[in-house]
NULO-29721 format. One line per 3 residues: number of its first residue (from 1); for each residue x, y, z of C-alpha. Coordinates in nm, 3 decimals, always signed. Example, Ala and Ser with C-alpha at 12.3 -4.5 7.8 and 13.67 -1.06 7.14 Angstrom:
% residues 2
1) +1.230 -0.450 +0.780; +1.367 -0.106 +0.714 $
***
This chain:
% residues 331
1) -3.593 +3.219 +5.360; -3.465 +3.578 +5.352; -3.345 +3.566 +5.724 $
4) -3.190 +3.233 +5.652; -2.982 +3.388 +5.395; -2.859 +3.717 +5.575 $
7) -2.744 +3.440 +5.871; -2.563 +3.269 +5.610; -2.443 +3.570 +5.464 $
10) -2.384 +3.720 +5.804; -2.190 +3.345 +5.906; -1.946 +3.421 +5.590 $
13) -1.821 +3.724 +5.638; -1.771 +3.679 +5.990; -1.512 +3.342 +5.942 $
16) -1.366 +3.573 +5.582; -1.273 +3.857 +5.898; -1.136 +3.563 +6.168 $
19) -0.952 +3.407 +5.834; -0.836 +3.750 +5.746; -0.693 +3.826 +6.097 $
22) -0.535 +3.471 +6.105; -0.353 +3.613 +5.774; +0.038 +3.552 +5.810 $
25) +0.218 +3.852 +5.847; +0.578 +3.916 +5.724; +0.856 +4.023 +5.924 $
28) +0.672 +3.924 +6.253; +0.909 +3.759 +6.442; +1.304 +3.797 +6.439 $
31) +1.553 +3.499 +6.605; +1.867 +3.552 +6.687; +2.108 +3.273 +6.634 $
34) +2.439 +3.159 +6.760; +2.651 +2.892 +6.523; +2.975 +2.639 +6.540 $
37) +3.075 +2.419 +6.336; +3.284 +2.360 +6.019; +3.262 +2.731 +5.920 $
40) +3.356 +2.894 +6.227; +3.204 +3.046 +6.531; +2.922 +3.275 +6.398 $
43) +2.568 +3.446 +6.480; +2.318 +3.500 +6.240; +1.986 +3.688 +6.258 $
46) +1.643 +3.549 +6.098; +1.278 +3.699 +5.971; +0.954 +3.498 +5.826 $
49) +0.871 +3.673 +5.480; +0.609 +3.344 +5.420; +0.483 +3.109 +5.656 $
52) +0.715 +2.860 +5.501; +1.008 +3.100 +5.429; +1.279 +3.245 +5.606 $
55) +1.550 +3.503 +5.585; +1.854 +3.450 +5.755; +2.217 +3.656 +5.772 $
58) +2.492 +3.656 +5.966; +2.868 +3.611 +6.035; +3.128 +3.328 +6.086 $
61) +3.507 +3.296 +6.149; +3.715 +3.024 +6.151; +3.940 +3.028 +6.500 $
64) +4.261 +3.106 +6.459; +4.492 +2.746 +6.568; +4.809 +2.695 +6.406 $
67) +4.930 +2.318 +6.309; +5.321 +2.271 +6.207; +5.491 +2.097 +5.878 $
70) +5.813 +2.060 +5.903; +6.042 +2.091 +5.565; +6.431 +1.929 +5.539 $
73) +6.689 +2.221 +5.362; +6.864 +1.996 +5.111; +7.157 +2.123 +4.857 $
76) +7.122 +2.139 +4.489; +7.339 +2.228 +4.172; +7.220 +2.476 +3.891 $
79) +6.963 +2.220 +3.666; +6.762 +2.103 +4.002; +6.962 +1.822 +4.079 $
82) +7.054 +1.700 +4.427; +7.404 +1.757 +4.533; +7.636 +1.553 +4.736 $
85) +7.706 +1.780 +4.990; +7.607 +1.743 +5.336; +7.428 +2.013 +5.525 $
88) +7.649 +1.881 +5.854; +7.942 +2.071 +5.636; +7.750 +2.336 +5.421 $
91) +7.634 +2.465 +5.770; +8.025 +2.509 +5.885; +8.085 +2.722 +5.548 $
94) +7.800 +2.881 +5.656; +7.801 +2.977 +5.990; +8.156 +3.136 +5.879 $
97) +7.978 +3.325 +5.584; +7.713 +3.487 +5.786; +7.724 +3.396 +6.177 $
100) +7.424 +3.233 +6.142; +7.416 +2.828 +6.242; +7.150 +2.637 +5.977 $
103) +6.876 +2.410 +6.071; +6.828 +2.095 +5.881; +6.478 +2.147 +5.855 $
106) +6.262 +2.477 +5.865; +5.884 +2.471 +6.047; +5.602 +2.617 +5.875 $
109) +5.312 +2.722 +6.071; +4.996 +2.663 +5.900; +4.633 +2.851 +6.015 $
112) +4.271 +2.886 +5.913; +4.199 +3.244 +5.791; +3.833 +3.197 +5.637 $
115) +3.573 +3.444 +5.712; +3.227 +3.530 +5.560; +2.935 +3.699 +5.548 $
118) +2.603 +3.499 +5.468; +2.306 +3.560 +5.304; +2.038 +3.220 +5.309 $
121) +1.660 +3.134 +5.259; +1.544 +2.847 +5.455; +1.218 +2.675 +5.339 $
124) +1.034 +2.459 +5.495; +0.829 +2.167 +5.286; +0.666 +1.992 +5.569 $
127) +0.385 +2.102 +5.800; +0.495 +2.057 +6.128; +0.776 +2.327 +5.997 $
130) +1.074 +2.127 +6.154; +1.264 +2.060 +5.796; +1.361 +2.292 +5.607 $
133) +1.606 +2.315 +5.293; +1.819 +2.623 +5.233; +1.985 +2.826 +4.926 $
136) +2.196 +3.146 +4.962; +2.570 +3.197 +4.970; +2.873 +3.299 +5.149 $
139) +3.122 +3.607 +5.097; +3.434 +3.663 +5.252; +3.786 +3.671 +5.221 $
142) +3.934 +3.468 +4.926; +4.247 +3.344 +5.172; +4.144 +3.081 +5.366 $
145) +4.424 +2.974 +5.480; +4.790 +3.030 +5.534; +5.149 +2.869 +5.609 $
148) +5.435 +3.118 +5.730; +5.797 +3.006 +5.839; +5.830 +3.009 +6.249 $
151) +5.976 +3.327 +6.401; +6.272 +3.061 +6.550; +6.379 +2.998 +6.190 $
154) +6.450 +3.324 +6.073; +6.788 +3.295 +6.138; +6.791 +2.967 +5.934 $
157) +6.634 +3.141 +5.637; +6.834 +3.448 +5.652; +7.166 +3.273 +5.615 $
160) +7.010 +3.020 +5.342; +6.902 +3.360 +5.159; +7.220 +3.517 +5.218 $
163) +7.445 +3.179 +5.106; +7.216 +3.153 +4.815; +7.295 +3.539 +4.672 $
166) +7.661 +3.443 +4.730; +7.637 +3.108 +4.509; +7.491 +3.296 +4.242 $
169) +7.780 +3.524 +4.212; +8.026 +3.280 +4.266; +7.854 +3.056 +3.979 $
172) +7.823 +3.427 +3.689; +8.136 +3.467 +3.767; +8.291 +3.101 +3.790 $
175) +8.064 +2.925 +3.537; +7.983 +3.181 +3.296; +8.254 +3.408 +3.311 $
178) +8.097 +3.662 +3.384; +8.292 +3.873 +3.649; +8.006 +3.991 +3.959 $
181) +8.156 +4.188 +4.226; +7.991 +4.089 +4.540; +8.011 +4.438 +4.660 $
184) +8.021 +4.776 +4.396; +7.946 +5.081 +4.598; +8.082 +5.426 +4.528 $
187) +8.291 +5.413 +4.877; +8.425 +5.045 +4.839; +8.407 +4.984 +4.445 $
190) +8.348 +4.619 +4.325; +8.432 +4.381 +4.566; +8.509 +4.053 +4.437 $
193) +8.502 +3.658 +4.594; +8.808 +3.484 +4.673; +8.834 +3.234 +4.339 $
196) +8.887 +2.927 +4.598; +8.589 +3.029 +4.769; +8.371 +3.057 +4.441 $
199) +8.530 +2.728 +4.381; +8.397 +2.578 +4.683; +8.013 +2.761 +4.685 $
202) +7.987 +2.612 +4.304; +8.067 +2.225 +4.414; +7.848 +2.224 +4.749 $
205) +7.566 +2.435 +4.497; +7.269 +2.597 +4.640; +7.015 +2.568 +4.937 $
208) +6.667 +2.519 +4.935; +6.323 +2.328 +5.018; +6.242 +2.026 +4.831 $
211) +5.825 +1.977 +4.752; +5.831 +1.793 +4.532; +5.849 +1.769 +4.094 $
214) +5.716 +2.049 +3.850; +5.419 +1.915 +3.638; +5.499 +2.141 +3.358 $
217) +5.761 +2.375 +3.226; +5.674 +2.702 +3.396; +5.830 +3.045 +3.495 $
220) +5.807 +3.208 +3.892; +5.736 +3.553 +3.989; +6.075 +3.600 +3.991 $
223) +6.129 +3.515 +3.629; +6.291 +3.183 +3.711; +6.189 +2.889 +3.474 $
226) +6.174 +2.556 +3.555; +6.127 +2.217 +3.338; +5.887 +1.943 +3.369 $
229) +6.021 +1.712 +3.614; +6.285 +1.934 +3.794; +6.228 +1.897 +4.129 $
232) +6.065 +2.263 +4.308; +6.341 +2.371 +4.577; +6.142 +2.664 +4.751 $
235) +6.430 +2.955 +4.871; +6.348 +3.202 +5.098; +6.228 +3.575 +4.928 $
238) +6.431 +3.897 +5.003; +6.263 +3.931 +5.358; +6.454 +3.579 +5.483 $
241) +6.068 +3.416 +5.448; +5.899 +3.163 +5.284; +5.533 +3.073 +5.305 $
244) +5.189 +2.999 +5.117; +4.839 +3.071 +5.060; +4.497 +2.898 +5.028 $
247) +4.278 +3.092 +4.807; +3.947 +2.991 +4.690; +3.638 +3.281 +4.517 $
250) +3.545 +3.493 +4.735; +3.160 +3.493 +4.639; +3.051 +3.068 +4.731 $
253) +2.717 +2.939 +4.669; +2.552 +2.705 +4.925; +2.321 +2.463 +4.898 $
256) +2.175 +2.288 +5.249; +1.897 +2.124 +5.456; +1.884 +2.176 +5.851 $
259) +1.611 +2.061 +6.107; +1.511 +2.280 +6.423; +1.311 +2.229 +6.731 $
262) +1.260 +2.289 +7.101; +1.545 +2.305 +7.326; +1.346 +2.297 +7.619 $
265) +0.968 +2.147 +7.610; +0.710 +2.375 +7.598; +0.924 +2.676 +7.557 $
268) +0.883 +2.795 +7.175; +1.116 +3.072 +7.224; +1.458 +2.863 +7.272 $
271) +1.543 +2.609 +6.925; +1.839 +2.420 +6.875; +1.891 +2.246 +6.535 $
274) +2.157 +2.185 +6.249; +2.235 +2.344 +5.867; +2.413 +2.045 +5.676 $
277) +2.548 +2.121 +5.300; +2.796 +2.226 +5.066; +2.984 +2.567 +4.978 $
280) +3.072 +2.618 +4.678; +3.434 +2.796 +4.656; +3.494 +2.749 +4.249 $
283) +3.700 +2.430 +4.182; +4.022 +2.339 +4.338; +4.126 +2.566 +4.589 $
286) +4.537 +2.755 +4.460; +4.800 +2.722 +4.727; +5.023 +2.967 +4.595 $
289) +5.362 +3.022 +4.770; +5.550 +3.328 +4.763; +5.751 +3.221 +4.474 $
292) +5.427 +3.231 +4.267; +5.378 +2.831 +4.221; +5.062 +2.697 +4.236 $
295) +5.109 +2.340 +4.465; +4.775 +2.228 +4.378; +4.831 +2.264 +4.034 $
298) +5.212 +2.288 +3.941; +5.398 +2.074 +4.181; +5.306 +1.677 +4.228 $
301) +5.448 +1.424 +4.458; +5.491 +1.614 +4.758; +5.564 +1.408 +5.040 $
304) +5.484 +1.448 +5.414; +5.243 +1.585 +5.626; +5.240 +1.927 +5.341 $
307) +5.201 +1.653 +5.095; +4.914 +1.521 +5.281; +4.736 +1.875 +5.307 $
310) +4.792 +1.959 +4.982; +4.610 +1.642 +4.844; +4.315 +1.686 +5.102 $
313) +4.278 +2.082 +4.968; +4.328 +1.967 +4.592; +4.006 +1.667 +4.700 $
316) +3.818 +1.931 +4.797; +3.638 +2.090 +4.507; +3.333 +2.205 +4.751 $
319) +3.347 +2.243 +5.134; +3.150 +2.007 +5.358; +2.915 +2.217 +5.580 $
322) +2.811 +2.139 +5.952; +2.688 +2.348 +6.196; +2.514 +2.381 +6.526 $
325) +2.287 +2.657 +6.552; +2.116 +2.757 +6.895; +1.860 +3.041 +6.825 $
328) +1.599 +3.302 +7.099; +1.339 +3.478 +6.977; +1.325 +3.766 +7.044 $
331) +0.980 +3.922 +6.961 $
***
């Protein structure tokens, strides 16, 4: 009975050492990952810390491709309002004010700038370890995107910007009586417009970019305020250049499940598989322009493709996460 119980004994702690050497041990094995999809182009880098938990981090970037929206330069007086001149004949007063010949419409070029760092935990439910469901977040840049006038419509914007300072002196001084030299340097002394001329800038009124109607009365970054309903004319800023930007948080939550297997049967060192979720970038993305005016949030009824963007941003309150991911083991 005694030797039956030392075998038994013996049996024991021999399958407690096998279970003990079977023990999962962290930071084992590391894969090395390479990524496209909605995100970007990325890699990433992953560790076991549990036999059903995972470590990953890495990198993505969104690839730089530009895609144009094209905006008409319309005429307007003082209060917002649409003028009736034509831009066939503003761009004759023009072209003898400055040289420059005007454009009846100005092309923006929009492009993805969206980069960031990622920090995840994949776990994995199921047994055969093919599922798993992940939690972690993103950081990066807050600008994820960007519109900037084309190089082959500075000219455009320069004499728009250049027209526009002109109106505003003609109108001080026309309007409001309020005489504005055009010119007041020490060598020259104020220089003043012809009255005819300051006649003529005040009736054709100023130039700008129609978007579309303010939602609510508001003031600019350049201390301009507008009215509910007054239609936003974006003007070129003091460096003949208009443009906007996407901005979300930079610190976004995700929330996923992927699945991974073989890429090639019976090789367990080569998996290709898929992360689906949702980032989390804080609400409604701001597309501020240079002017300081929110278009998600300030301006409504924008027409065109910009209109179309601007709704599909403003729809967006998360962003829709799908990526291929092809990953080596490496030891």
């Amino acid at each position: 009975m005694k030797r039956i119980a030392l075998s038994i004994a013996f049996a024991c702690c021999l399958s407690t050492t096998q279970a003990q050497e079977k023990t999962f041990k962290p930071f084992n094995q590391l894969d090395f990952g390479v990524t496209l999809g909605t995100t970007g182009l990325g890699f990433d880098v992953a560790m076991p810390v549990h036999e059903r938990v995972k470590l990953r981090t890495g990198f993505e970037v969104m690839p730089r491709f530009n895609y144009n929206m094209h905006f008409n330069v319309e005429s307007f007086d003082n209060k917002g309002m649409p003028t009736s001149s034509t831009l066939d004949r503003m761009s004759e007063v023009l072209y003898d004010l400055t040289g420059f010949k005007v454009d009846q419409s100005v092309t923006m070029k929009g492009k993805p700038t969206m980069w960031n760092f990622k920090f995840l935990i994949d776990v994995y439910p199921f047994k055969n370890k093919h599922w798993h469901v992940t939690a972690g977040f993103h950081w990066g840049t807050s600008k994820i995107a960007e519109a900037v006038n084309a190089q082959e419509d500075s000219p455009t914007l320069f004499a728009v910007g250049m027209y526009n300072h002109l109106y505003d002196v003609a109108y001080r001084d026309w309007i409001e009586g309020i005489p504005t030299p055009v010119i007041n340097t020490e060598t020259t002394g104020p220089v003043y417009l012809d009255p005819l001329l300051e006649k003529q800038l005040v009736e054709m009124g100023r130039l700008g970019i129609p978007l579309g109607k303010f939602t609510h009365d508001m003031t600019d970054a350049y201390g301009e305020e507008h009215k509910q309903g007054e239609t936003y004319y974006m003007e070129p800023n003091e460096y003949s250049m208009v443009y906007a930007d996407a901005r979300t948080n930079s610190f976004k939550p995700y929330l996923g499940f992927g699945y991974e297997g073989r890429l090639i049967k019976n090789n367990d060192k080569i998996h290709i598989g898929f992360d689906a979720g949702v980032m989390f970038w804080g609400g409604t993305p701001s597309i501020m322009t240079h002017e300081g005016v929110n278009l998600a949030k300030d301006v409504e009824n924008i027409g065109g493709k910009v209109g179309d963007y601007v709704d599909l941003v403003k729809g967006c309150k998360v962003f829709p996460v799908v990526n291929l991911r092809i990953t080596r083991t490496i030891f």
